[in-house]
C-alpha positions as CSV (number, residue, x, y, z in Angstrom):
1,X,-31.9,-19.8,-23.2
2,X,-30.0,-16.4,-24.4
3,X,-31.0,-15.1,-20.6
4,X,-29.6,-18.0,-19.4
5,X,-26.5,-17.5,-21.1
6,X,-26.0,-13.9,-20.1
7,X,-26.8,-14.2,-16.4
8,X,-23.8,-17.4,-16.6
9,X,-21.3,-15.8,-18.7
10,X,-22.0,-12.3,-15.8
11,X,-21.7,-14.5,-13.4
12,X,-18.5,-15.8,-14.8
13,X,-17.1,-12.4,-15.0
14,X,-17.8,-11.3,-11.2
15,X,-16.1,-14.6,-10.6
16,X,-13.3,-14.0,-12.6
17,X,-12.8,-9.9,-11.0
18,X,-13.0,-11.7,-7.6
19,X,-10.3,-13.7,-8.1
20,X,-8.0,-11.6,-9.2
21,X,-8.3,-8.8,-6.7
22,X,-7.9,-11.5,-3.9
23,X,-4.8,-12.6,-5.6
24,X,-3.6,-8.8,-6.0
25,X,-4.3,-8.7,-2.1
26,X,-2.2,-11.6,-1.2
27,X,-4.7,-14.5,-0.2
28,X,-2.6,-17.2,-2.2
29,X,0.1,-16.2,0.2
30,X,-2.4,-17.3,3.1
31,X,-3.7,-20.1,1.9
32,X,-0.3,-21.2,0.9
33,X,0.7,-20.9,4.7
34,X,-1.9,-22.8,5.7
35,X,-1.6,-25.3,3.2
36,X,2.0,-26.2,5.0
37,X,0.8,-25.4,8.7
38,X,-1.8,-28.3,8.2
39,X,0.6,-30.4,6.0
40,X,3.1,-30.3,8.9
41,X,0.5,-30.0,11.7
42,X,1.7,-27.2,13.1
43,X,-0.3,-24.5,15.2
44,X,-0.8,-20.9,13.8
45,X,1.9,-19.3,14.8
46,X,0.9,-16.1,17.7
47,X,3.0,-13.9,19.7
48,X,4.5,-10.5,19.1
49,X,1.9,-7.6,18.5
50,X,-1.7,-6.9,17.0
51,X,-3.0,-4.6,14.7
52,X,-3.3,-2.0,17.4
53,X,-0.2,-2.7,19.4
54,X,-1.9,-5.0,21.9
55,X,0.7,-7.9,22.9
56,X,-0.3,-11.5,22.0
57,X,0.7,-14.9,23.2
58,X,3.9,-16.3,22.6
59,X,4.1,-19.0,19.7
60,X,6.0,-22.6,20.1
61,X,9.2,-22.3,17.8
62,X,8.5,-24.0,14.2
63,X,10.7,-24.9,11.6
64,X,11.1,-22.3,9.0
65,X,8.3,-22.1,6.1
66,X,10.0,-21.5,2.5
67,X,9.1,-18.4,0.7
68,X,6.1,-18.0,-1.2
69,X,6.0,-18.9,-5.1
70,X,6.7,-15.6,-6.9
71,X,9.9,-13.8,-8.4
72,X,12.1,-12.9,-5.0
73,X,13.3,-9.4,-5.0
74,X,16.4,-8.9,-3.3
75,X,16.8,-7.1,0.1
76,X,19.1,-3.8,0.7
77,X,22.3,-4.7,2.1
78,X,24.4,-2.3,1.4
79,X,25.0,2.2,1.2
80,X,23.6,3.7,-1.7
81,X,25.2,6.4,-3.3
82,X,21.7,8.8,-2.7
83,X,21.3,10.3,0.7
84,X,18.3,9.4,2.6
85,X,15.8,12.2,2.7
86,X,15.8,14.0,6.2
87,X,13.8,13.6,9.0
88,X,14.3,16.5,11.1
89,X,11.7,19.0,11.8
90,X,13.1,22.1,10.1
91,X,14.1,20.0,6.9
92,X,10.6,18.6,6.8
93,X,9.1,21.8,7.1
94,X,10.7,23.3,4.0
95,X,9.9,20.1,2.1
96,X,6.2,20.5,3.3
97,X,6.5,24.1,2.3
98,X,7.8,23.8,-1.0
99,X,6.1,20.5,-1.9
100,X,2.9,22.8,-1.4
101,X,2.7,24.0,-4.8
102,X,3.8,21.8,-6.5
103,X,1.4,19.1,-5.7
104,X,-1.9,21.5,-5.8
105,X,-0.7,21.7,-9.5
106,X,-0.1,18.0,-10.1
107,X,-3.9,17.8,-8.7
108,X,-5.0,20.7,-11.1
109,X,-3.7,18.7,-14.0
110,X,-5.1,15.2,-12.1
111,X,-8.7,16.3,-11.9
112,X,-8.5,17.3,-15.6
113,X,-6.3,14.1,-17.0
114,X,-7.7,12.4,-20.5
115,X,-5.3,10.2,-20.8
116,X,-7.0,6.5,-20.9
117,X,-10.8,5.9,-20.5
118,X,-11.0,5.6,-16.8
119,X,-12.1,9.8,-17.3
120,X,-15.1,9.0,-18.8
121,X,-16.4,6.6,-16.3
122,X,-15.1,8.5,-12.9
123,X,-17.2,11.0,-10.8
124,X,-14.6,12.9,-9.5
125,X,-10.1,12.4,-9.6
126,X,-8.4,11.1,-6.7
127,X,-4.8,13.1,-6.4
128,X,-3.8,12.6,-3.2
129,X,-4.1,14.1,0.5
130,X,-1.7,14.8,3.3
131,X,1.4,16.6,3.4
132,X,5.3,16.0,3.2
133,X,5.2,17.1,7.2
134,X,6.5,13.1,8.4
135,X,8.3,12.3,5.0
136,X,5.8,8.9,5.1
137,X,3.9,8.0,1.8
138,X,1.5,5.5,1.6
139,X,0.5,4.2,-1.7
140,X,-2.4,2.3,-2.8
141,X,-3.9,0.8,-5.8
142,X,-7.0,2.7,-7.1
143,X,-9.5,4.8,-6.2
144,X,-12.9,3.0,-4.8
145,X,-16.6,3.7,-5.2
146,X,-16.7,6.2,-1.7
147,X,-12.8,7.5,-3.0
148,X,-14.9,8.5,-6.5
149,X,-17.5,9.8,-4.9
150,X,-15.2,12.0,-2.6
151,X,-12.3,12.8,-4.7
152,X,-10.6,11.5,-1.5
153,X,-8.2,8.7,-1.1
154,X,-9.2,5.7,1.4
155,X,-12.1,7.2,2.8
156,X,-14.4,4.1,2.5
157,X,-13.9,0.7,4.9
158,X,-10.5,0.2,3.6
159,X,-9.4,3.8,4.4
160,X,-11.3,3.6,7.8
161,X,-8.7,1.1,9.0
162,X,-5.4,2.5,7.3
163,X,-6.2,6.0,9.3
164,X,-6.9,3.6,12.3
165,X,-3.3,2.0,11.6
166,X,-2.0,5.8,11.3
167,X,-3.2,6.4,14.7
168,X,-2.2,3.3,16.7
169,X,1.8,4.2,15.2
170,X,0.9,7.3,17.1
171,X,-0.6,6.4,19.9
172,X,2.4,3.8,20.5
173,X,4.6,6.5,19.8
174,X,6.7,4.5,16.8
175,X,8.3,7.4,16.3
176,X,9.3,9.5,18.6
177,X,8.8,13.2,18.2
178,X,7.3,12.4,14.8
179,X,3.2,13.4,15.3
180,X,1.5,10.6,12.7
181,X,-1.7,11.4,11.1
182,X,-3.9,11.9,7.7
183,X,-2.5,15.5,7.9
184,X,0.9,15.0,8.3
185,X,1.6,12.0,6.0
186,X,0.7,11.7,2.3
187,X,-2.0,9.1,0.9
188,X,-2.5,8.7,-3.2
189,X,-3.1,5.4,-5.7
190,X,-1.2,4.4,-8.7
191,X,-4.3,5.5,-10.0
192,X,-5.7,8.6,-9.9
193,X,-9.7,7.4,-11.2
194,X,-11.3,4.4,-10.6
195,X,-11.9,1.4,-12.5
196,X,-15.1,0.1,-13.5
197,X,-16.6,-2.0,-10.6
198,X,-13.2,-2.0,-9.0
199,X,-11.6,-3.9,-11.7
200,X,-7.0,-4.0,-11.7
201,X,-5.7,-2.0,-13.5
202,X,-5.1,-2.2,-16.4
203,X,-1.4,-2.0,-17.8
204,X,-1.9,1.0,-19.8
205,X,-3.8,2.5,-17.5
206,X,-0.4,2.3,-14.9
207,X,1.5,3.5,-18.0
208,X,-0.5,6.9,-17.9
209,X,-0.7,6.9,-14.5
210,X,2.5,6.0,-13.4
211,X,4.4,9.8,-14.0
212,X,1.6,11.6,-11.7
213,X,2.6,9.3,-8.7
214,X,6.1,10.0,-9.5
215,X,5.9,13.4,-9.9
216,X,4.3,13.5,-6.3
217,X,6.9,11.5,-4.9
218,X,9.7,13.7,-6.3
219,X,7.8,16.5,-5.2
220,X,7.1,15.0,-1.4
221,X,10.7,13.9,-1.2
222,X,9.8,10.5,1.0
223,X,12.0,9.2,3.8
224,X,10.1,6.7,3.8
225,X,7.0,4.7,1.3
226,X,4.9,2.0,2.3
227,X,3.1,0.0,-0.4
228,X,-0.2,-1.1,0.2
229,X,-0.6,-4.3,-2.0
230,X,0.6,-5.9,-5.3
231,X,0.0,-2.7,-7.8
232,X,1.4,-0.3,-5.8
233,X,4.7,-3.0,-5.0
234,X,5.5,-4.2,-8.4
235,X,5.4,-0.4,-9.6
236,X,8.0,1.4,-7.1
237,X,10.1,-2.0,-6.3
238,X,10.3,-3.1,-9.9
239,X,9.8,-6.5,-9.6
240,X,6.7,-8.6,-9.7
241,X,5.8,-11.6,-6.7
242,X,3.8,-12.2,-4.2
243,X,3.1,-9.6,-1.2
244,X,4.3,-12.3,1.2
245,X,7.4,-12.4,-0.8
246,X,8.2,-8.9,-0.9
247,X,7.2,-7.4,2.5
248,X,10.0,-7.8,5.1
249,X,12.3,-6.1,3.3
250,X,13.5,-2.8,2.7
251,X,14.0,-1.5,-0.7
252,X,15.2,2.0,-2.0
253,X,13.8,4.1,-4.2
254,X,15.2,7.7,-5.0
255,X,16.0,9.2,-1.4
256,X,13.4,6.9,0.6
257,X,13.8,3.9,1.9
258,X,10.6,1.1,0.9
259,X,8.8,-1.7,2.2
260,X,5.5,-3.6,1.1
261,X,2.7,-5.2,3.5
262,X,-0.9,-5.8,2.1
263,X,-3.6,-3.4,1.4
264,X,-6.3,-2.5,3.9
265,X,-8.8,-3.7,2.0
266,X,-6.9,-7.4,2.0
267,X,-6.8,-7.2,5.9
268,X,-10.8,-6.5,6.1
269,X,-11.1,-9.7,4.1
270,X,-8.8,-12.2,5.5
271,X,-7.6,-10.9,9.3
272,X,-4.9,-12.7,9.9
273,X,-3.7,-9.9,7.5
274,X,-3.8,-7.9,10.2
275,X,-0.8,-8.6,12.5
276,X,1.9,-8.6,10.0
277,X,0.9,-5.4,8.6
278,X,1.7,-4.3,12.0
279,X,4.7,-5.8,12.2
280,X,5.5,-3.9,8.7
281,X,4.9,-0.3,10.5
282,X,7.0,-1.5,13.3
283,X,9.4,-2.0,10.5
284,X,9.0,1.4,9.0
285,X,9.3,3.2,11.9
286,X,12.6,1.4,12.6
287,X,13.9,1.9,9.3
288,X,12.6,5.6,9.3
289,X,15.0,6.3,12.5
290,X,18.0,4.2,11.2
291,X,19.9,5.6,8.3
């Protein structure tokens, strides 16, 4: 009976983890959708662009859907008294020069970091990798089980398909002039370890965390952040909600302008994902040549 118990109450728990990284990646936004598309028998909407930049058929016009349940955060409208960060070559090369340093120490003090319990249950830190070259940062949530292993960020599936996103901006030339790839942007976490069996955070653990990433960012001097999921959103915007309700917007934060669209590892489980996450880097590369 006591083995019974145990092997219910672990089940249970994997249950529980599961459901809360699928909500941190954004499927109640999707099964929200299609909770209205099939109420209202309406088709899934297609048309505009893949993943990949491939063109897809046009969709019949629908009403508009109302926005997801979650806190709305409100979209930039108007100047701000801090100048966006620059994004021509020569000013990008003296941020990537003198950004150098600065983060190899920040991953010195990383890769030696005590400050909550996630060091005694990593293999290896995760700083960050890239360079201030494009003035883009992406930002995850935590490291995974190939990230640990590598003291790499997205290096496992997930990672596979952001550097695959990296390189179809490039190949359709988003932005002009601007070469894109896991060289010449920057990739971290919020979190620099990772969590037991890929647990969330925890809120302390974001607490101790938290100055690393902004140290980085101050350092990088961003013209422009993605967010890759719920963690990473709430953090840097400020606000908590749904992905669906955040992404589509641009937000501000220092010099850089933000936006939010869902985590890789989201789009690998539920690809619909997949085409308004390209839609978001259409977004940020418009945003990145507007000022």
């Amino acid at each position: 009976m006591t083995d019974l118990r145990q092997e219910a109450a672990a089940l249970a728990a994997a249950a529980r983890r599961w459901l809360e990284r699928e909500e941190a990646g954004g499927v109640g936004d999707l099964a929200a959708t299609a909770a209205l598309r099939a109420e209202r028998r309406e088709p899934t909407p297609r048309g505009g662009i893949d993943l990949f930049g491939q063109p897809l058929p046009e969709a019949p016009k629908a009403a508009p859907e109302p926005e997801p349940s979650g806190v709305k955060a409100t979209a930039v409208e108007s100047p701000f008294d801090d100048r966006l960060d620059p994004a021509d070559v020569t000013a990008r090369a003296e941020i990537e020069q003198a950004s150098a340093a600065v983060l190899q120490a920040i991953a010195t003090e990383v890769r030696a970091c005590r400050l909550c319990g996630l060091c005694d249950t990593r293999t290896q830190a995760v700083p960050g990798v890239g360079s201030a070259r494009s003035g883009i940062v992406f930002v995850g949530e935590a490291p995974g089980a190939d990230e640990d292993r590598r003291g790499e960020p997205f290096v496992g599936r997930a990672g596979e398909l952001l550097t695959r996103i990296i390189k179809a901006m490039d190949d359709a030339h988003l932005i002009p002039g601007v070469p894109l790839t896991r060289d010449t942007v920057y990739i971290c976490n919020v979190l620099k370890c990772r969590p037991p069996e890929n647990r969330n955070p925890l809120p302390h653990e974001i607490e101790s965390c938290a100055p690393y990433l902004r140290r980085q960012l101050a350092a990088l001097r961003p013209r422009l952040i993605c967010c890759l999921g719920k963690f990473a959103a709430e953090l840097l915007v400020g606000v908590k909600g749904t992905i669906g309700g955040l992404r589509g917007r641009v937000y501000r934060y220092q010099g850089a302008k933000l936006i939010v669209t869902y985590h890789p590892a989201a789009c690998l489980r539920n690809p619909s994902y997949k085409r308004p996450v390209w839609e978001d880097m259409q977004l940020l590369a418009r945003e990145y040549l507007s000022d």
